[in-house]
N, C-alpha and C positions, 0 to 999 in steps of 0.2 A: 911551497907546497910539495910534498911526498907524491909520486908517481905508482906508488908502491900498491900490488892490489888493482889498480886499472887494467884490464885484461879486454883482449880483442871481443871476445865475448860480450862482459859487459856493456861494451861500447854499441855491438851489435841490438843486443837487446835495449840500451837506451835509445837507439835510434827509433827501432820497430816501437816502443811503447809510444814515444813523443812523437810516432805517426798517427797513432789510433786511440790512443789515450785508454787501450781497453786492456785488461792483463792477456784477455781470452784470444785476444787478435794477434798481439805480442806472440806469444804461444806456436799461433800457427803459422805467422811469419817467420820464426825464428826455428820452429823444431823442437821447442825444448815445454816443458809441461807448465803449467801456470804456475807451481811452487816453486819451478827450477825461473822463470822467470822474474818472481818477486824475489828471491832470493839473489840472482843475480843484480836486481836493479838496487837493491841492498849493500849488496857488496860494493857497487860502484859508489852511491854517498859515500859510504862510511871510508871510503878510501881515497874523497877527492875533503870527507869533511865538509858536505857541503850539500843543500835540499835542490835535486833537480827536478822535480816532478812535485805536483798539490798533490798528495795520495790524499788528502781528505774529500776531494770532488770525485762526481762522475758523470762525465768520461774523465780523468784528469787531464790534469793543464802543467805544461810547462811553468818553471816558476821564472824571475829574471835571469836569475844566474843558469838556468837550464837552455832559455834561449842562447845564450851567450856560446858557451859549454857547446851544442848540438849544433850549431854553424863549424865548430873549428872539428867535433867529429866528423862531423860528415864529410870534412875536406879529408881527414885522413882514413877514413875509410876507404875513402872515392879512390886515392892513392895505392892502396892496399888492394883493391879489386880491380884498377886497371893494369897492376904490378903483374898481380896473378893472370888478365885476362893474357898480357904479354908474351907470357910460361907457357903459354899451353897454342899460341900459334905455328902452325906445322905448315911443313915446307910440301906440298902436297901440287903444286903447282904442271908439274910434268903427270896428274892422274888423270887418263881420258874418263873415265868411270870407275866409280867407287855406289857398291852395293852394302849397305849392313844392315844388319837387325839389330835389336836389344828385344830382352825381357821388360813385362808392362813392370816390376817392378822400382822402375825408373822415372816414367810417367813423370812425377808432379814435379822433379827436379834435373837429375840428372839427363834424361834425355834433350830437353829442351835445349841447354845448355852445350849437349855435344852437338847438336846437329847445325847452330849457329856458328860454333867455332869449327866445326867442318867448311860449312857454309863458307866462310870469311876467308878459308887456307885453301878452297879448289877453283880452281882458273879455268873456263874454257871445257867443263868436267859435266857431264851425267851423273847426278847424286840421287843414288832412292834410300830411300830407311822406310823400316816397318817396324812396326810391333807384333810380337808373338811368343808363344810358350820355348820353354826351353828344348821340347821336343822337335815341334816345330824348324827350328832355327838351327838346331842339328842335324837334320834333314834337311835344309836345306841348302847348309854349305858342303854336305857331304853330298849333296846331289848337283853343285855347284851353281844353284841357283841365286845362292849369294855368295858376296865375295869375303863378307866379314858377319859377325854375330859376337854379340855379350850375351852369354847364357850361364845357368847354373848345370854343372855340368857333375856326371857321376865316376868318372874317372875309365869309362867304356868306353872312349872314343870311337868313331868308325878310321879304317884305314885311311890314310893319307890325308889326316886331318892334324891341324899343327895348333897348339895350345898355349895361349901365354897367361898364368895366372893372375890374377886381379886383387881377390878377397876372401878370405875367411870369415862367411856367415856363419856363424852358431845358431843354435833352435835354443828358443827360448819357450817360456808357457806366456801367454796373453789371457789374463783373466781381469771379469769385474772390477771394476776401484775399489767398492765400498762391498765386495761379498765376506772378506776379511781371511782370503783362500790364502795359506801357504805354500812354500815348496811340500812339504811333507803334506799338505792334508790334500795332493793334485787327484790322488789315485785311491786317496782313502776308501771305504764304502759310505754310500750315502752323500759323497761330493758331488757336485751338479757336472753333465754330458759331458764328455768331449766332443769340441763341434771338429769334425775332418773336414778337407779338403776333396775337389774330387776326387775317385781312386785314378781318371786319366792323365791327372796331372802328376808329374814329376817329385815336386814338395811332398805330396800323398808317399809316393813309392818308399820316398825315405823317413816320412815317419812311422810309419806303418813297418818298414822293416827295423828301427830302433825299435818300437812296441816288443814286435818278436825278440829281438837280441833281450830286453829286458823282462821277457816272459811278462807281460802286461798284454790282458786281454778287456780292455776298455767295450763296451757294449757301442754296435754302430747305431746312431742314432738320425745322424746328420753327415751329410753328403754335401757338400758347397763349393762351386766353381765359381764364384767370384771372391775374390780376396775382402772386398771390402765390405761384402755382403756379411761375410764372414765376422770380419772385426763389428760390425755393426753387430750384429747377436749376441754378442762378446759383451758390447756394451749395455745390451738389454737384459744382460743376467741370465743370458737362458741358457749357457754355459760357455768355457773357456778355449783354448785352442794352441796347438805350439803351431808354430810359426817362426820364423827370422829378427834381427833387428831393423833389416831392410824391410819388409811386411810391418814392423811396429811402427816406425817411422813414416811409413808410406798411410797408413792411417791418423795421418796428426787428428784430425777433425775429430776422431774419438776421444782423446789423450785425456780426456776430463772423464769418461766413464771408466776408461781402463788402464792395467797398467802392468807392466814384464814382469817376472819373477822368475829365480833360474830353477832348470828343469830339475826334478831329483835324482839324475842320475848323469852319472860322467856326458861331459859337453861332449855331442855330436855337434858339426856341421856340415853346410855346404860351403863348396866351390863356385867363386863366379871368377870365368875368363873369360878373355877372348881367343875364339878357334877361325881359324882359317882353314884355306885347302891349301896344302904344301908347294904346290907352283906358283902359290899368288904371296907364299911368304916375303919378306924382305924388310926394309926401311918403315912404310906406310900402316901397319900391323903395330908393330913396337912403338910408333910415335903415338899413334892411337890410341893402344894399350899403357902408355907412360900416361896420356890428357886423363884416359878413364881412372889413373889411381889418383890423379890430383882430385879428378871431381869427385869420388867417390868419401876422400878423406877429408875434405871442405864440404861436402857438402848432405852426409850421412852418416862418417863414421865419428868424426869429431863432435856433432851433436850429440849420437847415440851414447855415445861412452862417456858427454857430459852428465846426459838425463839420468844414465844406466851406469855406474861405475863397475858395478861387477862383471860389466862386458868388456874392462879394459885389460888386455892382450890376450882377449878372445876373439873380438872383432877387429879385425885389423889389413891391412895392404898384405899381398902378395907379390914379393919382385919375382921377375920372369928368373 
Protein backbone atom coordinates (compact mmCIF):
# COMPACT_ATOMS: atom_id res chain seq x y z
CA UNK A 1 0.00 0.00 0.00
CA UNK A 2 1.10 3.65 -1.39
CA UNK A 3 1.45 6.18 1.66
CA UNK A 4 1.28 8.59 -0.95
CA UNK A 5 -1.48 11.62 -0.35
CA UNK A 6 -1.94 10.65 3.50
CA UNK A 7 -1.40 13.97 4.93
CA UNK A 8 -1.31 15.12 8.78
CA UNK A 9 -4.45 16.78 8.02
CA UNK A 10 -6.37 14.13 6.61
CA UNK A 11 -5.59 12.20 9.46
CA UNK A 12 -6.77 15.00 11.56
CA UNK A 13 -10.02 15.24 10.06
CA UNK A 14 -10.51 11.42 9.97
CA UNK A 15 -10.18 11.39 13.58
CA UNK A 16 -12.70 14.41 14.26
CA UNK A 17 -15.32 12.81 11.82
CA UNK A 18 -15.08 9.03 13.38
CA UNK A 19 -15.68 11.10 16.64
CA UNK A 20 -18.85 12.72 15.72
CA UNK A 21 -19.85 11.04 12.69
CA UNK A 22 -21.22 14.60 11.68
CA UNK A 23 -19.44 16.59 8.70
CA UNK A 24 -20.70 19.83 10.58
CA UNK A 25 -18.84 18.88 13.86
CA UNK A 26 -15.77 17.72 11.93
CA UNK A 27 -15.70 21.38 10.63
CA UNK A 28 -15.56 22.96 13.87
CA UNK A 29 -13.42 20.60 15.51
CA UNK A 30 -11.03 20.87 12.91
CA UNK A 31 -11.18 24.76 11.62
CA UNK A 32 -11.71 23.82 8.25
CA UNK A 33 -15.32 24.34 6.37
CA UNK A 34 -17.63 21.42 5.69
CA UNK A 35 -16.39 21.09 1.84
CA UNK A 36 -12.87 21.53 2.88
CA UNK A 37 -13.70 18.65 5.24
CA UNK A 38 -15.49 16.20 2.87
CA UNK A 39 -12.88 16.78 0.51
CA UNK A 40 -10.21 16.03 2.83
CA UNK A 41 -11.88 12.89 4.04
CA UNK A 42 -11.81 12.10 0.34
CA UNK A 43 -8.65 12.58 -0.31
CA UNK A 44 -7.62 10.19 2.51
CA UNK A 45 -9.81 6.90 0.94
CA UNK A 46 -8.65 7.49 -2.23
CA UNK A 47 -5.12 7.63 -1.12
CA UNK A 48 -5.22 4.65 1.41
CA UNK A 49 -7.73 3.02 -1.56
CA UNK A 50 -9.88 2.02 0.77
CA UNK A 51 -13.80 3.03 2.46
CA UNK A 52 -13.19 4.43 6.05
CA UNK A 53 -16.27 5.85 6.95
CA UNK A 54 -20.61 4.58 5.85
CA UNK A 55 -21.04 8.03 4.26
CA UNK A 56 -24.30 6.48 3.28
CA UNK A 57 -25.71 6.81 7.09
CA UNK A 58 -26.40 9.37 9.43
CA UNK A 59 -24.53 10.22 11.81
CA UNK A 60 -21.91 7.97 9.97
CA UNK A 61 -20.35 4.93 11.08
CA UNK A 62 -16.88 3.85 10.99
CA UNK A 63 -16.76 0.99 8.50
CA UNK A 64 -14.15 -2.30 9.66
CA UNK A 65 -11.32 -1.33 8.06
CA UNK A 66 -11.84 2.31 9.53
CA UNK A 67 -11.95 0.95 13.04
CA UNK A 68 -8.72 -0.77 12.40
CA UNK A 69 -7.16 2.47 10.40
CA UNK A 70 -8.36 5.02 13.58
CA UNK A 71 -6.62 3.01 16.42
CA UNK A 72 -3.08 3.08 14.59
CA UNK A 73 -3.99 7.02 13.77
CA UNK A 74 -4.57 7.95 16.84
CA UNK A 75 -1.47 6.40 18.12
CA UNK A 76 0.43 8.52 15.72
CA UNK A 77 -1.28 11.54 16.20
CA UNK A 78 -1.07 11.15 20.03
CA UNK A 79 2.99 10.87 19.12
CA UNK A 80 2.78 13.90 16.99
CA UNK A 81 1.15 16.07 19.59
CA UNK A 82 3.05 15.02 22.50
CA UNK A 83 6.30 15.67 20.22
CA UNK A 84 5.04 19.14 19.63
CA UNK A 85 3.72 19.51 23.37
CA UNK A 86 7.62 18.74 24.27
CA UNK A 87 8.79 21.87 21.67
CA UNK A 88 7.19 24.25 23.31
CA UNK A 89 8.27 23.44 27.23
CA UNK A 90 10.12 26.60 28.56
CA UNK A 91 12.64 26.79 31.15
CA UNK A 92 10.72 29.38 33.06
CA UNK A 93 11.57 27.88 36.36
CA UNK A 94 13.80 30.70 38.10
CA UNK A 95 10.32 33.35 37.36
CA UNK A 96 9.00 34.65 40.72
CA UNK A 97 5.99 36.39 38.70
CA UNK A 98 5.03 36.42 35.27
CA UNK A 99 2.02 38.89 34.19
CA UNK A 100 0.55 38.67 30.39
CA UNK A 101 -2.28 39.53 28.53
CA UNK A 102 -3.52 38.53 24.91
CA UNK A 103 -6.14 39.85 22.72
CA UNK A 104 -9.75 37.96 22.93
CA UNK A 105 -8.81 36.97 19.52
CA UNK A 106 -7.21 33.96 20.87
CA UNK A 107 -10.06 32.72 23.06
CA UNK A 108 -11.39 29.53 21.54
CA UNK A 109 -7.82 28.22 20.82
CA UNK A 110 -4.77 29.57 21.27
CA UNK A 111 -5.04 31.01 24.66
CA UNK A 112 -5.94 28.02 26.47
CA UNK A 113 -3.20 26.25 25.13
CA UNK A 114 -0.52 28.97 26.31
CA UNK A 115 -1.49 29.56 29.59
CA UNK A 116 -1.39 25.47 30.37
CA UNK A 117 2.00 25.20 28.85
CA UNK A 118 2.95 28.46 31.03
CA UNK A 119 1.26 26.75 33.60
CA UNK A 120 3.37 23.37 33.35
CA UNK A 121 7.01 25.64 32.74
CA UNK A 122 6.53 28.11 36.18
CA UNK A 123 7.71 26.62 39.53
CA UNK A 124 7.13 28.25 42.72
CA UNK A 125 5.66 31.47 40.39
CA UNK A 126 2.60 34.19 40.64
CA UNK A 127 0.86 33.69 37.19
CA UNK A 128 -2.02 36.16 35.99
CA UNK A 129 -3.36 36.41 32.47
CA UNK A 130 -6.10 38.39 31.17
CA UNK A 131 -7.88 39.15 28.31
CA UNK A 132 -8.30 42.55 26.68
CA UNK A 133 -8.28 44.91 23.68
CA UNK A 134 -5.22 45.73 22.04
CA UNK A 135 -5.31 49.21 23.45
CA UNK A 136 -5.81 48.13 26.56
CA UNK A 137 -2.79 45.89 26.75
CA UNK A 138 -0.68 48.57 25.51
CA UNK A 139 -1.41 50.51 28.19
CA UNK A 140 -0.77 48.46 30.28
CA UNK A 141 2.72 47.23 29.85
CA UNK A 142 3.58 50.80 29.02
CA UNK A 143 2.21 51.61 32.43
CA UNK A 144 3.96 48.48 33.68
CA UNK A 145 1.13 47.04 34.87
CA UNK A 146 1.80 44.00 32.93
CA UNK A 147 4.70 42.30 32.36
CA UNK A 148 3.92 40.71 28.85
CA UNK A 149 0.97 41.20 26.27
CA UNK A 150 0.03 39.62 22.55
CA UNK A 151 -1.57 42.49 21.02
CA UNK A 152 -2.08 43.84 17.41
CA UNK A 153 -0.10 46.55 17.41
CA UNK A 154 0.24 49.73 14.84
CA UNK A 155 3.62 50.20 14.70
CA UNK A 156 3.35 53.64 17.39
CA UNK A 157 4.87 52.03 20.08
CA UNK A 158 5.00 54.01 23.53
CA UNK A 159 8.71 54.56 24.68
CA UNK A 160 10.54 52.03 26.33
CA UNK A 161 8.39 49.42 25.04
CA UNK A 162 10.40 46.26 23.26
CA UNK A 163 8.49 44.39 20.41
CA UNK A 164 8.92 40.90 19.16
CA UNK A 165 6.94 40.22 15.93
CA UNK A 166 4.55 37.21 15.83
CA UNK A 167 2.30 37.56 12.50
CA UNK A 168 1.19 39.05 9.56
CA UNK A 169 -2.68 39.27 9.66
CA UNK A 170 -4.07 40.43 6.32
CA UNK A 171 -7.91 42.15 6.23
CA UNK A 172 -9.77 40.17 4.26
CA UNK A 173 -13.85 40.82 3.38
CA UNK A 174 -16.29 38.20 5.34
CA UNK A 175 -19.39 38.15 3.55
CA UNK A 176 -22.68 35.93 3.11
CA UNK A 177 -22.15 32.23 1.66
CA UNK A 178 -24.94 32.01 -0.54
CA UNK A 179 -25.29 36.26 -1.44
CA UNK A 180 -23.16 35.33 -4.38
CA UNK A 181 -20.96 38.87 -3.43
CA UNK A 182 -17.51 39.20 -5.23
CA UNK A 183 -14.37 40.85 -4.72
CA UNK A 184 -15.29 43.48 -7.34
CA UNK A 185 -19.19 43.69 -6.57
CA UNK A 186 -17.88 44.61 -2.39
CA UNK A 187 -18.33 48.38 -3.01
CA UNK A 188 -20.45 48.32 -5.94
CA UNK A 189 -23.62 50.49 -5.63
CA UNK A 190 -26.49 48.84 -4.48
CA UNK A 191 -24.27 46.01 -2.65
CA UNK A 192 -25.58 45.22 0.80
CA UNK A 193 -23.91 47.50 4.36
CA UNK A 194 -20.79 47.40 5.51
CA UNK A 195 -21.10 46.13 8.96
CA UNK A 196 -18.00 48.17 11.14
CA UNK A 197 -16.58 47.52 14.03
CA UNK A 198 -16.64 49.94 16.88
CA UNK A 199 -14.90 53.29 16.08
CA UNK A 200 -12.98 52.51 19.96
CA UNK A 201 -11.50 49.58 18.82
CA UNK A 202 -8.18 49.32 17.18
CA UNK A 203 -9.24 46.84 14.08
CA UNK A 204 -11.97 50.04 13.42
CA UNK A 205 -8.95 52.73 13.23
CA UNK A 206 -7.26 50.76 10.58
CA UNK A 207 -9.89 49.95 8.50
CA UNK A 208 -11.37 52.99 8.42
CA UNK A 209 -8.17 54.58 7.54
CA UNK A 210 -7.55 51.97 4.38
CA UNK A 211 -11.19 53.27 3.50
CA UNK A 212 -9.60 56.86 3.37
CA UNK A 213 -6.25 55.66 1.62
CA UNK A 214 -8.73 53.96 -0.98
CA UNK A 215 -11.03 57.05 -1.26
CA UNK A 216 -13.97 54.62 -0.30
CA UNK A 217 -16.73 56.28 1.49
CA UNK A 218 -19.06 53.22 2.49
CA UNK A 219 -22.27 54.73 4.28
CA UNK A 220 -21.95 54.07 8.46
CA UNK A 221 -24.60 52.11 9.11
CA UNK A 222 -23.63 49.66 11.84
CA UNK A 223 -21.39 50.25 14.66
CA UNK A 224 -20.49 46.63 16.49
CA UNK A 225 -18.23 45.83 19.50
CA UNK A 226 -18.53 42.48 19.53
CA UNK A 227 -16.61 40.34 16.96
CA UNK A 228 -18.83 37.70 16.92
CA UNK A 229 -21.89 39.76 17.14
CA UNK A 230 -20.54 40.96 14.06
CA UNK A 231 -19.90 37.61 12.08
CA UNK A 232 -23.28 36.61 13.26
CA UNK A 233 -24.91 39.52 10.92
CA UNK A 234 -22.62 38.57 8.43
CA UNK A 235 -24.31 35.42 8.51
CA UNK A 236 -27.80 36.79 8.54
CA UNK A 237 -27.32 38.54 5.22
CA UNK A 238 -27.81 41.85 6.61
CA UNK A 239 -24.40 42.63 5.30
CA UNK A 240 -20.61 41.98 5.15
CA UNK A 241 -17.46 43.06 7.05
CA UNK A 242 -13.49 43.10 6.63
CA UNK A 243 -11.95 41.60 9.21
CA UNK A 244 -8.70 39.21 9.69
CA UNK A 245 -8.14 35.60 9.18
CA UNK A 246 -7.79 35.36 12.81
CA UNK A 247 -11.46 36.97 13.20
CA UNK A 248 -12.52 34.43 10.36
CA UNK A 249 -11.41 31.52 12.09
CA UNK A 250 -12.36 32.61 15.48
CA UNK A 251 -15.88 32.55 14.14
CA UNK A 252 -15.94 28.79 13.03
CA UNK A 253 -19.58 28.28 14.25
CA UNK A 254 -20.54 30.48 11.23
CA UNK A 255 -18.39 28.92 8.59
CA UNK A 256 -21.61 27.44 6.96
CA UNK A 257 -23.31 30.83 6.52
CA UNK A 258 -20.10 32.71 5.44
CA UNK A 259 -17.29 32.75 3.79
CA UNK A 260 -13.54 35.23 3.09
CA UNK A 261 -13.04 36.71 -0.16
CA UNK A 262 -9.88 38.88 -0.94
CA UNK A 263 -10.40 42.56 -0.52
CA UNK A 264 -10.37 44.60 -3.88
CA UNK A 265 -7.49 46.48 -3.20
CA UNK A 266 -3.74 45.94 -2.47
CA UNK A 267 -3.50 43.56 0.89
CA UNK A 268 -3.42 45.63 4.08
CA UNK A 269 -2.50 44.20 7.38
CA UNK A 270 -2.04 43.97 10.82
CA UNK A 271 0.74 43.10 13.18
CA UNK A 272 0.41 40.81 16.02
CA UNK A 273 3.54 40.61 18.74
CA UNK A 274 4.60 40.46 21.60
CA UNK A 275 5.63 43.92 23.58
CA UNK A 276 7.16 44.12 26.68
CA UNK A 277 8.87 47.03 28.92
CA UNK A 278 12.60 47.12 28.13
CA UNK A 279 13.81 46.14 31.70
CA UNK A 280 11.89 43.01 31.78
CA UNK A 281 13.38 42.06 28.23
CA UNK A 282 15.67 39.02 28.08
CA UNK A 283 15.34 35.09 27.82
CA UNK A 284 11.40 34.73 29.18
CA UNK A 285 9.94 37.09 26.32
CA UNK A 286 11.63 35.34 23.31
CA UNK A 287 10.78 31.82 24.65
CA UNK A 288 7.25 32.95 24.82
CA UNK A 289 7.34 34.72 21.69
CA UNK A 290 9.02 31.48 19.94
CA UNK A 291 5.73 28.89 21.91
CA UNK A 292 3.23 31.78 20.46
CA UNK A 293 4.59 31.25 16.55
CA UNK A 294 4.40 27.54 17.15
CA UNK A 295 0.81 27.92 18.24
CA UNK A 296 -0.17 30.30 16.10
CA UNK A 297 1.09 28.30 12.91
CA UNK A 298 -0.57 24.73 14.36
CA UNK A 299 -3.13 26.08 15.26
CA UNK A 300 -4.60 29.14 13.00
CA UNK A 301 -2.53 29.68 10.30
CA UNK A 302 -2.15 26.39 8.78
CA UNK A 303 -5.86 25.81 8.87
CA UNK A 304 -6.49 29.31 7.53
CA UNK A 305 -4.32 28.92 4.52
CA UNK A 306 -5.78 25.37 4.06
CA UNK A 307 -9.46 26.69 3.91
CA UNK A 308 -8.09 30.14 2.30
CA UNK A 309 -5.35 29.42 -0.23
CA UNK A 310 -5.17 32.91 -1.44
CA UNK A 311 -4.07 33.77 2.14
CA UNK A 312 -0.84 31.66 1.50
CA UNK A 313 2.26 34.07 2.06
CA UNK A 314 0.03 36.56 3.23
CA UNK A 315 -0.76 35.18 6.38
CA UNK A 316 2.22 34.03 7.83
CA UNK A 317 4.99 33.79 11.16
CA UNK A 318 6.97 36.76 11.84
CA UNK A 319 10.67 35.97 13.29
CA UNK A 320 11.81 38.35 15.69
Amino acid sequence: MSMKGVTLRGLEVFEALAGSGSVAKAALRTGLSQPAVSQQMRNLESALNIELMDHSRRPMRLTPAGKTFLARAERALGELRQAQSEMTVMDLAHVRSLSIGIIDDFDDNITPRLATILADSLKDCSFRMITASSHDLVEAVSERRLQLAVSAVTGNLPDGIREYPLARDPFVAVVPRDAGMTTGSLFSPGSPPLLRYDSEQLISAQTEAELERQHLTPPKRFEIGSHLALMAMVARSIGWAMTTPLGYMRAMRFHGEIEAIPLPFTTFARQISLITSQEWDGDVPRDIAATMRRLMKSQVIDPATSELPFLTGELRILES
